[in-house]
ROKOL-212353 format. One line per 10 residues: number of its first residue (from 0); for each residue x negated, y, z of N, C-alpha, C. Coordinates in pm, whole numbers, always signed. Layout:
! ROKOL-212353
NUM	X,Y,Z,X,Y,Z,X,Y,Z  ... .
//
This chain:
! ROKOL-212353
0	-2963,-3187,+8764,-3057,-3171,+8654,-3017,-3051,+8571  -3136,-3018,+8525,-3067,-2881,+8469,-3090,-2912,+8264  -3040,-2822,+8208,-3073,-2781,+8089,-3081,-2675,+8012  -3232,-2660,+7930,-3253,-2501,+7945,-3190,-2505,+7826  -3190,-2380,+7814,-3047,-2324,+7634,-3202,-2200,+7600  -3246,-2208,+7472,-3353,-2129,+7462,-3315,-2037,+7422  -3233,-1936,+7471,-3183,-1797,+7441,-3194,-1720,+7568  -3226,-1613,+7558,-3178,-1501,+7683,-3073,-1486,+7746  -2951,-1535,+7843,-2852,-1471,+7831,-2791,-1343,+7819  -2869,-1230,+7790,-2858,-1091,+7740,-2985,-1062,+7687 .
10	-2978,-1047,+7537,-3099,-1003,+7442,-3196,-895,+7506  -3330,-937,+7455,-3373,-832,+7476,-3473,-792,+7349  -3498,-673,+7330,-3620,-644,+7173,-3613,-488,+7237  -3726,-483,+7272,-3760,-374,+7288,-3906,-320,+7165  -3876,-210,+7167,-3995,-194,+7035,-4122,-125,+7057  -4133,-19,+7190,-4196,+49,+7186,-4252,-6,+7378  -4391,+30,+7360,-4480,-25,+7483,-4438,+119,+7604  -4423,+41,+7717,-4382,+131,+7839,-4442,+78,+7942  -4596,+89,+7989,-4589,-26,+8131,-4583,+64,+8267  -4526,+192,+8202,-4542,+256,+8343,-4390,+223,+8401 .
20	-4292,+184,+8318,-4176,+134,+8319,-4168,-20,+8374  -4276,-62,+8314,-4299,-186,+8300,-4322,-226,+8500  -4375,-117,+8526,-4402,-146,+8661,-4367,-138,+8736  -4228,-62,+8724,-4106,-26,+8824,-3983,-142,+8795  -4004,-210,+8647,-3856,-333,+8663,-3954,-447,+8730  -4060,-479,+8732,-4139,-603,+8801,-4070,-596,+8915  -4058,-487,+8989,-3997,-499,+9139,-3872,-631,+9108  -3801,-611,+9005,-3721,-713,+9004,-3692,-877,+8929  -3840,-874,+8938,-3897,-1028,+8921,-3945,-1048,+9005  -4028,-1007,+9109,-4073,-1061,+9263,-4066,-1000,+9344 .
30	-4010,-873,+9334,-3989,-743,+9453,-3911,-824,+9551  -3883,-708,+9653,-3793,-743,+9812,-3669,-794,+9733  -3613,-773,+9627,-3518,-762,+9628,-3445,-837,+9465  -3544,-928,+9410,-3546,-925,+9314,-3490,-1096,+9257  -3479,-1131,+9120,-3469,-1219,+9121,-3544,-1381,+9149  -3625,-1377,+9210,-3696,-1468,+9214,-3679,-1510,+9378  -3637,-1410,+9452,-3601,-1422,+9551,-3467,-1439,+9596  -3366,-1399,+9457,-3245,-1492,+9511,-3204,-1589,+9458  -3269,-1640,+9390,-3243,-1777,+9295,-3312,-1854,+9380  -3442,-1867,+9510,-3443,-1898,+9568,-3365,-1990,+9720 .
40	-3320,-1779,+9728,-3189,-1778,+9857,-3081,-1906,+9811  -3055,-1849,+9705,-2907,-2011,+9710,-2929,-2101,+9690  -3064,-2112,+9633,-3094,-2309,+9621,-3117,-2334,+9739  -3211,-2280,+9830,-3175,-2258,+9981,-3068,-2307,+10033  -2995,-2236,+10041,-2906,-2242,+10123,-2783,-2310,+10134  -2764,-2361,+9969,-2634,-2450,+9952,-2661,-2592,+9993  -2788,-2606,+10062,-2780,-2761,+10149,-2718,-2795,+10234  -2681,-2648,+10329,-2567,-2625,+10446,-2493,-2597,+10475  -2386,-2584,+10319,-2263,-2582,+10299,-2191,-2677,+10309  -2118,-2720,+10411,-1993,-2820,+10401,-1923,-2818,+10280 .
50	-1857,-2681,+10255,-1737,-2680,+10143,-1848,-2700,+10009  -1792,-2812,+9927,-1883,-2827,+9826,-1808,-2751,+9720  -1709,-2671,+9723,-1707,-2517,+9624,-1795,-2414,+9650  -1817,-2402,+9756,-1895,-2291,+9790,-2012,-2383,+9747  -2084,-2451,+9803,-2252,-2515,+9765,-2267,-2503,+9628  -2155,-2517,+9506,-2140,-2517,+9405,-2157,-2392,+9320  -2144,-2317,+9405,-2133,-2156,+9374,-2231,-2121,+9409  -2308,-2201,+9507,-2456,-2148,+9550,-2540,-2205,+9417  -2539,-2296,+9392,-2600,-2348,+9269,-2592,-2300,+9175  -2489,-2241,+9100,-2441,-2175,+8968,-2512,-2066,+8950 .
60	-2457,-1977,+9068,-2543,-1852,+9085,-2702,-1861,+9096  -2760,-1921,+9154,-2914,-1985,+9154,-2964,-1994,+9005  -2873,-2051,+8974,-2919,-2098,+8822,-2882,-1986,+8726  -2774,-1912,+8758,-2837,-1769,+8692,-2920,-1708,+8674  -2971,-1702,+8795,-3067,-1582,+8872,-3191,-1645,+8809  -3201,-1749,+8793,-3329,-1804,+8712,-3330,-1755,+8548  -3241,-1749,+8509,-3175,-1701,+8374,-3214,-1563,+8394  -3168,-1496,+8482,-3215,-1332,+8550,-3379,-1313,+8536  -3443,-1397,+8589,-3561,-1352,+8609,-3619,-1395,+8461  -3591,-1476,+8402,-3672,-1533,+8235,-3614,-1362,+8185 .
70	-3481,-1313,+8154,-3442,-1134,+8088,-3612,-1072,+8196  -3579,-1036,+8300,-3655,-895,+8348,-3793,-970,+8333  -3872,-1092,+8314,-4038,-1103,+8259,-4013,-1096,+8135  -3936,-1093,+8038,-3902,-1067,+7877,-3946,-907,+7857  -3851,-847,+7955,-3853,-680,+7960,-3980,-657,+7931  -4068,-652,+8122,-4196,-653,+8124,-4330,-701,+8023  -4306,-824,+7949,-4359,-864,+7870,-4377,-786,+7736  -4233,-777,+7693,-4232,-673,+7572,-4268,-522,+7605  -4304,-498,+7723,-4327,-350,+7767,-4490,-342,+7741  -4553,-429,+7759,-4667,-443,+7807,-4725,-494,+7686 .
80	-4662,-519,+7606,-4752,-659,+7505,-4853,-597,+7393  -4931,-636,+7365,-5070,-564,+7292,-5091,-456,+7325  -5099,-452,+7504,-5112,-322,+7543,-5289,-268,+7488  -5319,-147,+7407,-5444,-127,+7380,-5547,-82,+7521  -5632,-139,+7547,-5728,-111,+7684,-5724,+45,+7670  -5764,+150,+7604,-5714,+293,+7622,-5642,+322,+7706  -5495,+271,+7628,-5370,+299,+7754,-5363,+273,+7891  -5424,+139,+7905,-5417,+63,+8024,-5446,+168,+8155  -5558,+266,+8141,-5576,+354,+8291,-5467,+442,+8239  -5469,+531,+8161,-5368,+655,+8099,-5219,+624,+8171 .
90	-5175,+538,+8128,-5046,+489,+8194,-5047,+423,+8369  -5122,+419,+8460,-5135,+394,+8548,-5126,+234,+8553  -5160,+147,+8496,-5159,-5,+8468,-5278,-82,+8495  -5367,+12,+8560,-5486,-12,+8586,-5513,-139,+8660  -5448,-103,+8809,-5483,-209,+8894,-5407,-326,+8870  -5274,-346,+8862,-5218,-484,+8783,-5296,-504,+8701  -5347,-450,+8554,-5436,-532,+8464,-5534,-577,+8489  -5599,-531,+8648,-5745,-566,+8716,-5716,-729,+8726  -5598,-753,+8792,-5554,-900,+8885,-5439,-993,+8740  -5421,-899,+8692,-5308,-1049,+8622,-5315,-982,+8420 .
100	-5447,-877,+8404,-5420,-872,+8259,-5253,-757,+8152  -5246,-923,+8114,-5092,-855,+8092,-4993,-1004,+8100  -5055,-1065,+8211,-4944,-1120,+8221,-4815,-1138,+8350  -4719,-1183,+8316,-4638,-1152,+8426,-4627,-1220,+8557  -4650,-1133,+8648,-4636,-1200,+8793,-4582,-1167,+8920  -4541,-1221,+8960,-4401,-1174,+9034,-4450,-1063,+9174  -4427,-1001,+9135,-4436,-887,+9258,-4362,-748,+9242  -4382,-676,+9378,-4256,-525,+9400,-4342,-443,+9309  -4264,-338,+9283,-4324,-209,+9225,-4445,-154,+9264  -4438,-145,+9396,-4558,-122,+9487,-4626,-173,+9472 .
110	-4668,-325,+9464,-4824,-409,+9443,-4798,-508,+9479  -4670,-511,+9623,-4715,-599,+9688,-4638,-806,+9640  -4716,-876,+9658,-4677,-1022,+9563,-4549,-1058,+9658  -4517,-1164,+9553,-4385,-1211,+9566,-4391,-1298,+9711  -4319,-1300,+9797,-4338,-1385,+9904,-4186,-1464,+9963  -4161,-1573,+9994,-4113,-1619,+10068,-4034,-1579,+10185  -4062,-1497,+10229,-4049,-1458,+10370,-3934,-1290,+10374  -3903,-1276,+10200,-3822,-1208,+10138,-3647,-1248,+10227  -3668,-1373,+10214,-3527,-1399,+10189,-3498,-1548,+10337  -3377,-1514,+10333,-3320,-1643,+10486,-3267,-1778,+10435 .
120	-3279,-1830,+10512,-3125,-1974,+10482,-3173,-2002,+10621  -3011,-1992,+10683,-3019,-1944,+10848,-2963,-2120,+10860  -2903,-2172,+10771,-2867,-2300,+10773,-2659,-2305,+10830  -2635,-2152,+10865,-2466,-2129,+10905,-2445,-2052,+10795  -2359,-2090,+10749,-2239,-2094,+10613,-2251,-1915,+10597  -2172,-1858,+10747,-2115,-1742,+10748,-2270,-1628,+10780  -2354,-1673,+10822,-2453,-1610,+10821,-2504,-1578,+10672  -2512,-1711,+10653,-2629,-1723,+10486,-2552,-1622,+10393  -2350,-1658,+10385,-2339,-1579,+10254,-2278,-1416,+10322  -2300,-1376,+10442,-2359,-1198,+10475,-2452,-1145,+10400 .
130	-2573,-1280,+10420,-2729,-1237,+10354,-2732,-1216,+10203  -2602,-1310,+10151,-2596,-1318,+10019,-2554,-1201,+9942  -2392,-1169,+10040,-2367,-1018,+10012,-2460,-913,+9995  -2528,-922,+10056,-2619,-808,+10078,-2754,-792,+10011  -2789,-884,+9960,-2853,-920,+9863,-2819,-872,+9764  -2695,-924,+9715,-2670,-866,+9575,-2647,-712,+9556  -2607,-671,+9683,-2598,-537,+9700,-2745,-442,+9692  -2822,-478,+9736,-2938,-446,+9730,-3020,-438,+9595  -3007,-565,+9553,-2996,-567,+9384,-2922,-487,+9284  -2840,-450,+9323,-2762,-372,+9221,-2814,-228,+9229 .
140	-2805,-176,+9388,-2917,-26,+9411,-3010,-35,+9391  -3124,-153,+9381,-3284,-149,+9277,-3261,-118,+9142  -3138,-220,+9040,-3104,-157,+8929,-3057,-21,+8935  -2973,+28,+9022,-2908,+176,+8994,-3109,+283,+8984  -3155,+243,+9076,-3282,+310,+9097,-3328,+317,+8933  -3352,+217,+8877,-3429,+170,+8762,-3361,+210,+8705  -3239,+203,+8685,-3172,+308,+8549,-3162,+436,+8548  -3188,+540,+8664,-3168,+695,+8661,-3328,+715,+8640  -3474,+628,+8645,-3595,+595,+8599,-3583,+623,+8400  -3540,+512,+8346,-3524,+481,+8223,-3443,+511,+8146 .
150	-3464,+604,+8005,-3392,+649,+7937,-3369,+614,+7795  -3463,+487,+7773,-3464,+420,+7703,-3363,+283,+7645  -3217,+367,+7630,-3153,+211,+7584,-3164,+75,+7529  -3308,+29,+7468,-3365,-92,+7431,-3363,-163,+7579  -3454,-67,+7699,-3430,-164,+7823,-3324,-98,+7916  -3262,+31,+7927,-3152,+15,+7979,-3030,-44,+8004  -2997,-113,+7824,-2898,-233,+7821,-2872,-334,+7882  -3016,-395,+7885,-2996,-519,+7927,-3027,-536,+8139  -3075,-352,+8174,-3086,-343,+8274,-2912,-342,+8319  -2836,-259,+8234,-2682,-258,+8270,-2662,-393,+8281 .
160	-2669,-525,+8191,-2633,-601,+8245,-2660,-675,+8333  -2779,-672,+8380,-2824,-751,+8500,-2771,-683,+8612  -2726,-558,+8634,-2688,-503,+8712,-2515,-513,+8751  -2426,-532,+8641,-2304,-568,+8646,-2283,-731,+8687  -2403,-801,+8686,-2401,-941,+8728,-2397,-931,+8904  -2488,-849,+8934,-2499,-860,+9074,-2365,-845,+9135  -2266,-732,+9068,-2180,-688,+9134,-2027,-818,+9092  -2077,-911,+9002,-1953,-1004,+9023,-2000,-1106,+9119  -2139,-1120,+9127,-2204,-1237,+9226,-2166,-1185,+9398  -2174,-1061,+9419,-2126,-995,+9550,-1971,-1069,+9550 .
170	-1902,-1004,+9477,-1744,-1021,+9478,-1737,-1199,+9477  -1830,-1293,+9391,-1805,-1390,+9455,-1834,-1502,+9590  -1964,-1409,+9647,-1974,-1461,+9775,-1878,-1408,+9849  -1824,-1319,+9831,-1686,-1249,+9935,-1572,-1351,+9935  -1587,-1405,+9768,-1460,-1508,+9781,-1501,-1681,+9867  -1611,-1648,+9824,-1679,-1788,+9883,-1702,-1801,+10059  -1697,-1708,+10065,-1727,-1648,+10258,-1584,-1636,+10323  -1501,-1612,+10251,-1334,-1625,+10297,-1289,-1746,+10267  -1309,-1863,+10206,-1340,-1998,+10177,-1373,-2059,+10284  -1507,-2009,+10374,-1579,-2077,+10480,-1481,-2023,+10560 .
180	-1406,-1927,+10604,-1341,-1868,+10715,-1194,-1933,+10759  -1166,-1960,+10613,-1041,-2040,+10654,-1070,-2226,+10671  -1186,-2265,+10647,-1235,-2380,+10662,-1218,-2377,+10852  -1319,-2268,+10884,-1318,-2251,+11051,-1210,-2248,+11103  -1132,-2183,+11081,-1011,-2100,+11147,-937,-2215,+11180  -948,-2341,+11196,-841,-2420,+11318,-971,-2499,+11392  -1078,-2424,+11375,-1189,-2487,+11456,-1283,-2420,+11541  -1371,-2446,+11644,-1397,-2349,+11738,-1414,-2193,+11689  -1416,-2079,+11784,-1436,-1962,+11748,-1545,-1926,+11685  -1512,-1896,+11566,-1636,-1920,+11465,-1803,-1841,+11497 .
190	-1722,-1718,+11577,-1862,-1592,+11631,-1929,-1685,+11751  -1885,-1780,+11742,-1989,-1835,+11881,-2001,-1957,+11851  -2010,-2010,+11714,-2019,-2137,+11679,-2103,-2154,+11545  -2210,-2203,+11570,-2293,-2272,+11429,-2281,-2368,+11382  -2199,-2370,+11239,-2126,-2527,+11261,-2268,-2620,+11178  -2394,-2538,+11183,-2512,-2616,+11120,-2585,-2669,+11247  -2567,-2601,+11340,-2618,-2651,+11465,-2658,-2774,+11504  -2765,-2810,+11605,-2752,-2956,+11673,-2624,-3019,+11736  -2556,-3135,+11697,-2477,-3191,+11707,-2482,-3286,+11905 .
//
């Protein structure tokens, strides 16, 4: 069960309207690569964790990343908010305001909506947290993208921190994936063994 805490975990107040900005951090509320898709991935995937430290770590992090995605629709929101219809073509905000207004909805920079089919849970330990690594890695180069974009420290800040998150969440699936390795290691050869497999 969860419990929400009604704060941001990294503030955000931005003052001044940006949605052409606004349309390049969305990538990371429903983009390839974004949070909605890995708060997904580990609720996913910690069903098929034996080691219940690691499943635990899949959860924690999950439940960040949900925390992640409430900051980057905050961003977007305050980017966008009493946007005047004038602006709306001027700034290229056109076709999002055609389909969702100004409100927030999860999709890439590009257009395209948030989907499912983003992200794995292969159901093997050592598979899932590769995907995880790499994930967060991926995440952190969407933020690096978005910050050499934005020069605006109101949302660069809180882009730094979402971005320094990814890179302790990497470092802890590395610890969590060497966890699963020594779990294997007095049990069959792990490269030719799915220990999620049919029994």
């Amino acid at each position: 069960m969860y419990s929400y805490e009604k704060r941001l975990q990294y503030p955000v107040n931005i003052k001044f309207r940006n949605p052409k900005i606004a349309q390049v951090i969305i990538s990371q509320y429903g983009g390839p690569d974004g949070e909605a898709g890995a708060a997904m991935r580990y609720m996913s995937q910690k069903y098929a964790m034996s080691n219940p430290k690691v499943a635990g770590l899949l959860n924690d992090i999950a439940t960040e990343e949900l925390g992640h995605l409430e900051i980057v629709g905050t961003i977007v929101h305050q980017l966008t908010k009493d946007l005047p219809c004038n602006e709306v073509d001027t700034a290229g905000f056109e076709k999002y305001y055609v389909d969702h207004t100004l409100g927030v909805w999860p999709q890439a920079a590009g257009g395209i909506p948030f989907n499912a089919c983003e992200f794995q849970s292969k159901g093997d330990p050592i598979t899932d947290l590769f995907e995880d690594m790499a994930a967060e890695q991926k995440a952190r180069t969407t933020y690096d993208n978005i910050l050499t974009l934005v020069k605006d420290n109101e949302v660069a800040d809180p882009i730094r921190f979402l971005r320094a998150r990814e890179i302790v969440h990497f470092q802890r699936f590395g610890e969590a994936l060497r966890m699963v390795l020594d779990d294997l290691n007095n049990k069959k050869n792990f490269y030719l063994y799915n220990p999620a497999g049919c029994k």
